[in-house]
C-alpha positions, -999 to 999 in steps of 0.1 A, spaced: 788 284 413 801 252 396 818 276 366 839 286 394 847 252 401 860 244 363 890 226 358 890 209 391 879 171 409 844 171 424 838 141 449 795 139 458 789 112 480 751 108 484 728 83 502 706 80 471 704 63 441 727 77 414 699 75 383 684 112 389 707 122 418 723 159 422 754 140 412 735 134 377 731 169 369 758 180 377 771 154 358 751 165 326 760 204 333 795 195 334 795 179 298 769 212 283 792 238 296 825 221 289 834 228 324 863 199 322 855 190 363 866 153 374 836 137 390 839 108 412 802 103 424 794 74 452 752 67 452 736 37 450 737 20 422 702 12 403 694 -21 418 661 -26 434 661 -22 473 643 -32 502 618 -11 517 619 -3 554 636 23 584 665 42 571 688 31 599 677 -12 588 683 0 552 717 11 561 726 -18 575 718 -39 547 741 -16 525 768 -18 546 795 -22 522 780 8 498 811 26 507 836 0 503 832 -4 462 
């Protein structure tokens, strides 16, 4: 599916941390089959985070999105 996507911009906005994310390999299956897509991927960055509720988490990451 992503060959059909070559030549184009890809925006993956995910609620995990970028190291390992989906964003990731399609990051690295972009670059082996020279598919030429613009990424922009939003994740968290690898930072260590509290532990607790998803919603109390979210809170605390509040301005994720405004990077």
């Amino acid at each position: 599916m992503l060959k059909k996507l070559k030549n184009t911009k890809l925006i993956i906005v995910e609620e995990v941390m970028k190291i390992g994310s989906l964003a990731s390999l399609i990051m690295q299956y972009n670059y082996e089959y020279n598919l030429n897509l613009e990424i922009v991927s939003y994740g968290i960055d690898d930072i260590f985070l509290d532990c607790g509720k998803r919603e109390e988490i979210k809170k605390l990451q509040i301005n994720f999105f405004e990077k």
